[in-house]
C-alpha positions in Angstrom: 20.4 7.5 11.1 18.5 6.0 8.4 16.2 7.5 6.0 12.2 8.3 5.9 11.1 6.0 2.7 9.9 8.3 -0.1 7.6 6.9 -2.8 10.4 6.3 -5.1 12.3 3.9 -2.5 9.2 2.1 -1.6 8.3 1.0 -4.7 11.4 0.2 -6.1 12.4 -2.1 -2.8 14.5 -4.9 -4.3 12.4 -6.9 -2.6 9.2 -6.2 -5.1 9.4 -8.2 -7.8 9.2 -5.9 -11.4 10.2 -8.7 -13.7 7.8 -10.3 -16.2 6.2 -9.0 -19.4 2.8 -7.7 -20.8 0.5 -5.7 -18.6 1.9 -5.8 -15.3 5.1 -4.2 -16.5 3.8 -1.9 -18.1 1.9 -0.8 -14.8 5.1 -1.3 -12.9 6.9 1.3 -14.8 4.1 4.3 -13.9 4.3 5.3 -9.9 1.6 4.0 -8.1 -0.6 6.3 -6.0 1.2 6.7 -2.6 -1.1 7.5 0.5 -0.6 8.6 4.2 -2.2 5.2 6.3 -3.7 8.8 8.7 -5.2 10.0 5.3 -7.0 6.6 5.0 -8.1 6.2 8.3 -9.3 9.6 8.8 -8.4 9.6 12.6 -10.4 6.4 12.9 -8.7 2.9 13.4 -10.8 0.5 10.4 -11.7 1.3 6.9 -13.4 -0.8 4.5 -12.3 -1.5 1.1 -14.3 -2.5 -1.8 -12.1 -4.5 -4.1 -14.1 -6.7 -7.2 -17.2 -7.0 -5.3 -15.3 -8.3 -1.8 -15.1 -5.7 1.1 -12.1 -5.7 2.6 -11.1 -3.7 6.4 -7.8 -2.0 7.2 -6.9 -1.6 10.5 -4.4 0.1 13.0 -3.1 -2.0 16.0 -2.1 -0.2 19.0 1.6 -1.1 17.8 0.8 1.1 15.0 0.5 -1.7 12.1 -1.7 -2.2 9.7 -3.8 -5.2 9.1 -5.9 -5.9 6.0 -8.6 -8.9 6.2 -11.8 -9.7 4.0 
């Protein structure tokens, strides 16, 4: 039986890469916001995204994944 993933376990996956200097490391070493995807999508199956002036849209599949495009 394996384990739900907690926010500690996500964001310290081996397979994220923490390594480097400056900035970014500094970032890496305070927990990122975690988020419920239902929380997000607010029982609806897109949201848009501003990021630097691009809007991006998450979306649910029916195989409950999420897809991000700009």
């Amino acid at each position: 039986m394996s384990a739900t993933p907690n926010a500690f376990t996500v964001l310290n996956h081996p397979s994220l890469d923490h390594a480097g200097g400056g900035r970014a490391a500094a970032e890496a070493a305070r927990p990122a916001a975690l988020f419920e995807s239902a929380e997000l999508l607010k029982g609806g199956k897109a949201v848009g995204i501003l990021h630097n002036g691009s809007l991006y849209r998450l979306q649910a599949t029916k195989l409950g994944k999420l897809i991000l495009t700009k």
